[in-house]
N, C-alpha and C positions, 0 to 999 in steps of 0.2 A: 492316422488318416490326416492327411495336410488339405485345410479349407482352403479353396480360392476366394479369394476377396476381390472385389471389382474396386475401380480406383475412380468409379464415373463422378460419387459426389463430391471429390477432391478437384475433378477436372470444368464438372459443371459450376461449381463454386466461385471461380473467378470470372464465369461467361458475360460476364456486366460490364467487365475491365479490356474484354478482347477488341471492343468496338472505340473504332479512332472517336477521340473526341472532336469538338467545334473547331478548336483551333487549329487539330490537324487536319481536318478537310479543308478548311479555310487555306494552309498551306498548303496543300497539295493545289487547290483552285486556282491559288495565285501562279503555283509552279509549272502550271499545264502546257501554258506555250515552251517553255523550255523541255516541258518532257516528249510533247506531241514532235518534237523537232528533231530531239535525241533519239526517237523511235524512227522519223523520215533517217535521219542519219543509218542506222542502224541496217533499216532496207536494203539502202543505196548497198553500204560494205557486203551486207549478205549476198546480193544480187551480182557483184564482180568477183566473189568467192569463185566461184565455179568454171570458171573463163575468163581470157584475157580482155584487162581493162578495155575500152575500144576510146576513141575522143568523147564523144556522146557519155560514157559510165564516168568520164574524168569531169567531163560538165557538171554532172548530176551529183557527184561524191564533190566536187569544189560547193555547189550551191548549198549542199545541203549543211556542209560544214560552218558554212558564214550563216545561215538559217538561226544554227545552233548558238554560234559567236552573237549575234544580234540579240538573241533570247537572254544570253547570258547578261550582256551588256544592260539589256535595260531590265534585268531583273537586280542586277548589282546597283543601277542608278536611284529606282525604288528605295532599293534598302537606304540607300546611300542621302537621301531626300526625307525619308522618315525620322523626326528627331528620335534618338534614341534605337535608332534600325541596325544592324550590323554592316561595318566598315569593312 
């Protein structure tokens, strides 16, 4: 007769370790305008998926790109300003 064995206290075992630490929320906090941006980006492409671009979607898909550029920029400037930040 073959016993099943549950594998739950091996799984529950590291449940301490799943939860981001300080630091990573803290990065993720700092990272938000650039992600909230990447997500507006994200719309726009989804939303001309389906039909052709019109002027108006090329507006929207231009804006939202420089949105994103902009985020980047002054998240690299950040880094770029903090001694010891990544270059």
């Amino acid at each position: 007769m073959n016993h099943v064995v549950t594998i739950q206290d091996a799984v529950t075992a590291f449940a301490d370790f799943t939860e981001p630490t300080d630091a990573e929320l803290e990065a993720i906090e700092h990272e938000s305008p650039l992600i909230l941006a990447e997500v507006d980006l994200l719309d726009v492409q989804i939303t001309t998926l389906d039909r052709v671009p019109n002027e108006m979607d090329a507006r929207r898909l231009r804006r939202a790109h420089n949105r994103v550029l902009a985020a980047r920029r002054v998240l690299a400037n950040q880094a770029a300003a903090v001694p010891g930040g990544a270059a």
